[in-house]
N, C-alpha and C positions, 0 to 999 in steps of 0.2 A: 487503550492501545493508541502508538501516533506514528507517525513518520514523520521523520527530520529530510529536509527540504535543505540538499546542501549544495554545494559548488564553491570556484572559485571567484574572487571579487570581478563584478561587472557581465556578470555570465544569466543573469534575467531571471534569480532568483526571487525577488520581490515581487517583480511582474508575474511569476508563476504563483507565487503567495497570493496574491491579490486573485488572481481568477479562479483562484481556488475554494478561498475563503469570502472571498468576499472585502478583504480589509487590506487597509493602506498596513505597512508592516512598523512603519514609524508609529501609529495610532491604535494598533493593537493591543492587548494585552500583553503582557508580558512580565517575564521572571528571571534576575539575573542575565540578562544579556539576549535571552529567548524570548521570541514572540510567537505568540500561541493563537490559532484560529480553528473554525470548525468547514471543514468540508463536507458539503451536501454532495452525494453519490448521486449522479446524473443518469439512472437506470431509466430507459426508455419505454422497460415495463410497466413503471408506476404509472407513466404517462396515457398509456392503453388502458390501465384499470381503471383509472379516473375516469378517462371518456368511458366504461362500459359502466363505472357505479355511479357517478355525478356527483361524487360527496363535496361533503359541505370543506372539508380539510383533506391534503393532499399532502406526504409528509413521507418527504425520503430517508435513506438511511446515511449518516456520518460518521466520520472519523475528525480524528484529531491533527492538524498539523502545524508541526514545531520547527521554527526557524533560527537557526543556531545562527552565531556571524562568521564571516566569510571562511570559508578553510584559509589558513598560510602554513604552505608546506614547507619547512625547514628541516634540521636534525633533532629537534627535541621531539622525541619519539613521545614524550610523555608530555605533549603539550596542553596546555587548558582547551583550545579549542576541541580536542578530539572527547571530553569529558559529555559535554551535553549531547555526541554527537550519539555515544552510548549509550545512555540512557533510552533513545529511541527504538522503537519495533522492529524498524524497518525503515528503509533510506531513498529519497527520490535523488539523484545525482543529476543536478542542470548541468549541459555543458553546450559550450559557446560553439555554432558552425557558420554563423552568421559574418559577415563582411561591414564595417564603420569604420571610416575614419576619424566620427567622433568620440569613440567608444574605446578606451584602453584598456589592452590584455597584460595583465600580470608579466605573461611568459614571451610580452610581446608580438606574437603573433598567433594569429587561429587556427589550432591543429586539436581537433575535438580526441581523436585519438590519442593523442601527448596525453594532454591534460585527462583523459580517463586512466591512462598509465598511474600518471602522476599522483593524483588522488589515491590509488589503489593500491600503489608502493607504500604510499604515508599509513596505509591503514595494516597493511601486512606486516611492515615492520612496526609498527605499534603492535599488531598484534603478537608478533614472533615477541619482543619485549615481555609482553606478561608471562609467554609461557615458558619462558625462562624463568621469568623470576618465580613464578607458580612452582615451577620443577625445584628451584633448588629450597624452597619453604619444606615442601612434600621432602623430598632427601632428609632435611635436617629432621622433619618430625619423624620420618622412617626408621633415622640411627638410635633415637630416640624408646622409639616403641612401635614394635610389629604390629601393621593393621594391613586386613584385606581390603578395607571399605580404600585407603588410601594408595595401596597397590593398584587398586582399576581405577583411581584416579588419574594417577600416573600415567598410567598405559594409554588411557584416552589423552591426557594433557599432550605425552610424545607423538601419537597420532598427526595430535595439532602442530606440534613444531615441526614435523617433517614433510606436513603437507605446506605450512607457511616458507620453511626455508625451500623448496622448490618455485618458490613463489608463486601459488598456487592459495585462493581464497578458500576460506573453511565451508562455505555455503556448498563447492562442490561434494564435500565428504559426506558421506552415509552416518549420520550414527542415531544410534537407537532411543528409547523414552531415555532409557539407563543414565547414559552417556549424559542425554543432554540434563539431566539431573544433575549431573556434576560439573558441568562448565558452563551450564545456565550464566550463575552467578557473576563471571566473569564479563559476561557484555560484550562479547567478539565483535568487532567491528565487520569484519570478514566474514561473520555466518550469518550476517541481518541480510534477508529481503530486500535486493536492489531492484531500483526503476530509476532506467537512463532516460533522462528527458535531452535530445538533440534538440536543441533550440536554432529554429534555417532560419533564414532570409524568407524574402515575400514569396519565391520558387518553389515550395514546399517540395512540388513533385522530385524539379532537379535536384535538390536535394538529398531527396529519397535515396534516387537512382547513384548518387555521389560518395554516398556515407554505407552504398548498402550492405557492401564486404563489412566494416566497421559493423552495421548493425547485427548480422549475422552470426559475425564471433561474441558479440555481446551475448545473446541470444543461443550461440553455443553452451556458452558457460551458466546459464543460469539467470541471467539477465530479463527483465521485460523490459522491451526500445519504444520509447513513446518521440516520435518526431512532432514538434513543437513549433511556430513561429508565434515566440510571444506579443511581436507587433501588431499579429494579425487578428492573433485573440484579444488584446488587448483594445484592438478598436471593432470588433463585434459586439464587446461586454459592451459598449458605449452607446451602442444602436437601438433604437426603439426595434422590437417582433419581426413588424414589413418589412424592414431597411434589412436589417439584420438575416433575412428569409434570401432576396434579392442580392446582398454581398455572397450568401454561403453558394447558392447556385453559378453567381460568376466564376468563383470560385472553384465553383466543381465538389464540393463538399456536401452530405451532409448532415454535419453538426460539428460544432466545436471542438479543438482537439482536447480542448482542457476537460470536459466531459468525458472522453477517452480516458483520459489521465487520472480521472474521479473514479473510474470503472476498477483501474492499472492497480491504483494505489489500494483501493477496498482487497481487491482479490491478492494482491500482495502480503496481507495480516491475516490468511489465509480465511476470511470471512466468505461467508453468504449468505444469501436474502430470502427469508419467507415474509408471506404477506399477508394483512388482512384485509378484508377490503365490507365495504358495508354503506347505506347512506350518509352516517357521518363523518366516516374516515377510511381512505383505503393507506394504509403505510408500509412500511419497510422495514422488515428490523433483522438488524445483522446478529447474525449467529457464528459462534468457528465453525468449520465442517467439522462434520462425523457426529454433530449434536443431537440428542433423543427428541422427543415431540416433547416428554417433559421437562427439558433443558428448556427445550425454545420456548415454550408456556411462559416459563418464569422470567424470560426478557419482556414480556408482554407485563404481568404481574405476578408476585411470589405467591399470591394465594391460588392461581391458575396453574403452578408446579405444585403444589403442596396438598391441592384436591384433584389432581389430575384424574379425569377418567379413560375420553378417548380422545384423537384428535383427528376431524373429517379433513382430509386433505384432498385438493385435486390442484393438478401440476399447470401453470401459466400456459403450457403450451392449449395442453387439451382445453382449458375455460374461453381461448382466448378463440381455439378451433369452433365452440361449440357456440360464441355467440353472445350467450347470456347466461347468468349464474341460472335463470329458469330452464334455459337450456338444457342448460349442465345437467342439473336435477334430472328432469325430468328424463333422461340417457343415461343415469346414473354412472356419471361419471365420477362422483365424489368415493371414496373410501374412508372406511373406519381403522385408523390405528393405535395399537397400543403403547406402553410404557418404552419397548423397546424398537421403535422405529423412529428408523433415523432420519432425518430431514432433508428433503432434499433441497437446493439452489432452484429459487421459483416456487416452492408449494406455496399453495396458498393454502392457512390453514383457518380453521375456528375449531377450539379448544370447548372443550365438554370436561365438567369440573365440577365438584363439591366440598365444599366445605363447612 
């Protein structure tokens, strides 16, 4: 799973790339025009296991992020950039709130709202495009030859164009496993998982307070608003620990908003985190919700799903109330569960297995 990392040119997409990843975006990897990095999830929990286990290795949980180049909004609904933009999970949207005179905007000038219009139109009428054309494919095989399977395609497809032609994004729609069975395929640009990153000035607060109507109706519709000043992150990343401690406190901060953003983006792919933790390794491994203990087993190893017995779980908060895993024990705070118990965000688990 990835998210695509998009905006328009000059809007601090690279610099968001960069603290994300780790990597210059010109020196990345990269494929056809996309440059691909791995984002370490900045869960603060890891951080507390570690101090309680001391392990030898410390090892968060990542995603994928793919950086497409710049959106240019025009009328060709059917344009190549919109192509890698689908292929992605789920989408962070940089957009510019910030004030430069050296810095030029596309649209000329800084209206973070425009330009989230803007963007949002290019993808609704792309998407209203497909399902037209989807509609009248479906028609011509309907006169063709009666089918059910393609009647409830239909029905969900019209859904979709009457919710696009209100111009209204698919993400807000309801629909069922069924449904999205049959429009999966398709790659909505409008039903992907958005994360608006507002990129401010060195003001964060004022900014806050500026954008906050903006960030609200974002946040109405379905949005998560991560407010951003990339300058600022950008010269934390640059700080030795001390420096970096002493900047976040003048600041008023604490911790990096790009960790935030690490947080935004994981829970965005509808993921969560169990853990294991031990003297060699306490780590993190992402799971989708609603996963059994022997789903989560086999992200650890397939032969942990395949001999699954039980798995002793106890939950971050209580391990972390109780002090120490001796702790824990000996209050018996752990549980035994079986095949069908679901996992929760935080368990910490160790898996009991034969093979």
């Amino acid at each position: 799973m990835n998210l695509g990392l998009i905006g328009l040119p000059q809007v601090g997409k690279k610099t968001v790339f960069r603290l994300l990843t780790g990597l210059v975006a010109e020196k990345a990897p990269s494929k056809d025009g996309i440059s691909y990095g791995i984002a370490t999830v900045r869960d603060p929990r890891i951080d507390a296991l570690s101090a309680m286990f001391s392990p030898k290795k410390t090892k968060y949980a990542e995603i994928e992020i793919a950086l497409p180049p710049d959106i240019q909004p025009d009328n060709a609904r059917g344009a190549a950039w919109l192509d890698p933009i689908r292929r992605t999970d789920a989408i962070i949207h940089v957009v510019r709130a910030f004030a430069s005179d050296h810095v030029f905007h596309i649209l000329n000038d800084v209206n973070p709202a425009r330009d989230i219009e803007t963007v949002e139109l290019e993808f609704l009428f792309a998407d209203l495009d497909m399902t037209e054309r989807r509609l009248e494919r479906i028609n011509k095989e309907l006169r063709i030859k009666a089918s059910p399977q393609k009647e409830k395609e239909k029905e969900v497809i019209t859904r979709c164009h009457d919710q696009l032609q209100a111009e209204k994004p698919l993400r807000n729609v309801e629909f069922s496993e069924e449904d999205m069975k049959l429009i999966r395929s398709l790659q909505f640009l409008t039903l992907k998982p958005m994360i608006t990153v507002i990129n401010v000035g060195e003001d964060i607060a004022a900014a806050q307070k500026e954008h906050a109507a903006l960030a609200a109706e974002l946040s109405a519709r379905g949005d998560t608003v991560v407010f951003l000043s990339a300058a600022i992150e950008q010269e934390l990343s640059e700080l030795d620990s001390a420096e970096r401690q002493a900047f976040m406190d003048d600041l008023g901060i604490t911790e990096p908003a790009s960790h935030r953003l690490s947080r935004s983006a994981f829970e965005c792919l509808g993921l969560i985190s169990f853990f294991t933790c031990g003297p060699d390794e306490v780590r993190a491994w992402p799971v989708t919700a609603g996963s059994t203990a022997p789903q989560a087993a086999g992200k650890i190893h397939s032969d942990l799903e395949r001999g699954f017995i039980r798995a002793e779980t106890i939950s971050y908060d209580a391990l972390i109330a109780a002090g120490s895993e001796k702790a824990a024990k000996e209050a018996k705070l752990h549980k035994l569960n079986g095949k069908d118990y679901v996992v929760q965000d935080g368990d910490v688990i160790e898996i009991r297995f034969n093979v």
